[in-house]
C-alpha positions in Angstrom: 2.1 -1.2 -9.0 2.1 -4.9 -9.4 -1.4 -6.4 -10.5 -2.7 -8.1 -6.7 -3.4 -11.6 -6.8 -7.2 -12.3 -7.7 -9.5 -12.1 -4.6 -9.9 -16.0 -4.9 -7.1 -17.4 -5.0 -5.6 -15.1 -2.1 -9.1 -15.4 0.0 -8.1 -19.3 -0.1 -4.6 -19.1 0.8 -4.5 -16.1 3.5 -7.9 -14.2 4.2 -5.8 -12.5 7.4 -3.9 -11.4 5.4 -5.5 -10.0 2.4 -7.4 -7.7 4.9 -4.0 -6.3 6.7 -2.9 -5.2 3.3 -6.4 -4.0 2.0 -6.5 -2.2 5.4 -2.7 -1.1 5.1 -3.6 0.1 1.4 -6.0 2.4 2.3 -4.5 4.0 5.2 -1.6 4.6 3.1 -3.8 6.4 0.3 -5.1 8.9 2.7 -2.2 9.7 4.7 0.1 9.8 1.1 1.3 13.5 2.0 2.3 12.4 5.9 5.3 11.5 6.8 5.2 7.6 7.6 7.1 4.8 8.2 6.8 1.2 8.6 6.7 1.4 12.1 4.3 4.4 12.6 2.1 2.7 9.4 2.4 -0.9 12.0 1.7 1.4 15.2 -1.6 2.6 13.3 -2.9 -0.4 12.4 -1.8 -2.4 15.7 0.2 -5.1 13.8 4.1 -6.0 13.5 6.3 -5.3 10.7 6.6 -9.5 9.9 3.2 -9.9 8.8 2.7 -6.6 7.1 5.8 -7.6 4.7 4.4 -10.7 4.5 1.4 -9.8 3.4 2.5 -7.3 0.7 5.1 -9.5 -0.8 2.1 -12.1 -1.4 -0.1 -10.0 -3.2 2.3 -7.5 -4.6 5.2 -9.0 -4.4 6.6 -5.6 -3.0 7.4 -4.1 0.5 5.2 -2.0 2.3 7.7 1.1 2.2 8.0 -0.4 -2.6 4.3 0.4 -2.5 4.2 3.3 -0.6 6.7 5.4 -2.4 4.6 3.8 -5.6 1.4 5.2 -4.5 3.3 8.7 -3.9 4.6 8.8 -7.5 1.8 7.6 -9.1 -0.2 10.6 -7.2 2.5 13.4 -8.2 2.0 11.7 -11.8 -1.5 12.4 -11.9 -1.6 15.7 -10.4 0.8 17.1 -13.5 -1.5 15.3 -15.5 -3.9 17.3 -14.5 -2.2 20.5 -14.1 -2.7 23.7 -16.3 0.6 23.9 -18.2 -0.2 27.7 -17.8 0.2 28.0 -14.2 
């Protein structure tokens, strides 16, 4: 996952919409095993697709659905990490 922008700088240029992707973040980390789109992951947090992009292409310089799929790997990563190879 691209490094976000430091709170700062982004807190100065777009506080809106540092918190729709802060909020977006974490409903995306506890719904990572549901199925979900951009619109149901819009429909949830009662926004449109336009600024949602928007945001995440500022401070990750990714699209929603890019992080998304990100967050899923990085979890299926970590849980064979963590797995007993004996199992």
């Amino acid at each position: 996952i691209p490094p976000a922008a430091s709170a700062p700088d982004l807190a100065l240029r777009s506080p809106r919409r540092f918190d729709l992707v802060k909020q977006s973040e974490d409903y995306m980390r506890a719904h990572l095993e549901a199925p979900t789109t951009l619109m149901s992951l819009c429909k949830a947090l009662h926004i449109s697709e336009r600024p949602l992009n928007y945001g995440f292409q500022e401070v990750f310089g990714v699209s929603p659905m890019a992080y998304l799929k990100t967050l899923r790997l990085q979890a299926v990563r970590t849980q064979l990490q963590q797995a007993d190879p004996e199992t």
